[in-house]
N, C-alpha and C positions, 0 to 999 in steps of 0.2 A: 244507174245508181240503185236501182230494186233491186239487182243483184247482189251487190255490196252489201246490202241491210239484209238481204237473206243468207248467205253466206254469214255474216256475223254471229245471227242468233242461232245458226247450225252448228257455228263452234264452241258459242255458248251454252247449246244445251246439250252438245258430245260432252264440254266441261262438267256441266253440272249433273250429269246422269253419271256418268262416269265417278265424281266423287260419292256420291249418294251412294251407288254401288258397293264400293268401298270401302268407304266405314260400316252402312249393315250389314256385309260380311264377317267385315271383322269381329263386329259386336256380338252375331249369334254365336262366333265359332267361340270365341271368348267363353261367352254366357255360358253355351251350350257344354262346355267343357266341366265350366264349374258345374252345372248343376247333373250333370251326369257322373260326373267324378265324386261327388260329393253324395250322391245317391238321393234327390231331394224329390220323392216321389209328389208333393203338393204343387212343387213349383212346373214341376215338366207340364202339366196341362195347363195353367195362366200361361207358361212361356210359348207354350206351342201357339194357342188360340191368338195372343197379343200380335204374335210375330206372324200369322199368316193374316192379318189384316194389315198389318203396315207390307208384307210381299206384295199382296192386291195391289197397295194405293201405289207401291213404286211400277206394279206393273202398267197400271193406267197409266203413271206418268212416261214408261219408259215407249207405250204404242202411241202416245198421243204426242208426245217432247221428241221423240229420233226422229233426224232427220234423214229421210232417204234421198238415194242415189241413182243411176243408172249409168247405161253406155250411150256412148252417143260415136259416133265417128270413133272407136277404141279411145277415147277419151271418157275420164269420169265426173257426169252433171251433177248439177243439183236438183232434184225434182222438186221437194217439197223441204221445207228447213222444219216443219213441225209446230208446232204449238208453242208462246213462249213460257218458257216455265217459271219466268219470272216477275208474269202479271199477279195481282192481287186478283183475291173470291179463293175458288175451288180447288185452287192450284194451290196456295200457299196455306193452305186447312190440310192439303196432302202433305206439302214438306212438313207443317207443325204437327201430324199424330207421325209421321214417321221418327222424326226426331226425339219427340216425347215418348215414343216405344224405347228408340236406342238410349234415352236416358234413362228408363225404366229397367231396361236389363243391365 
């Protein structure tokens, strides 16, 4: 049954890393379009600084939240399912300035 609940929150937190991923991508390319298109010399240094502390918090999340793998018998295990990402404290201060960054751009 330990395996089940691990395996669970491994696919839970491939889900949840994986959209996180996703929309900040898209958000700076977005952003980063408009304010380089638009030539906004005031804005590039807040957009840079903002967005490489929400990079940070997604990086902590993305080595502390993946779960790793291995072989085993040519078969692929579970080692470790990772961290859940969707305990409350430090975790959920990480997804609320990441998210608050992508609503800021």
């Amino acid at each position: 049954m330990a395996g089940a609940s691990d395996k669970k929150q491994a696919a839970s937190n491939t889900k949840i890393l994986k959209e996180i991923h996703i929309l900040n991508i898209s958000i700076i390319i977005i952003t980063s379009l408009i304010i380089f298109l638009f030539n906004r010399p005031k804005a590039k240094k807040w957009f840079i600084i903002f967005n490489l502390i929400s990079i940070g918090f997604q990086y902590i999340l993305e080595k502390s939240g993946r779960p790793k793998y291995g072989l085993k018998n040519g078969s692929k295990i579970l080692i470790s399912s990772g961290e859940d990402l969707t305990q409350t404290g430090l975790t959920e201060y990480f997804f609320d300035i990441i998210y608050l960054t992508n609503l800021c751009n």
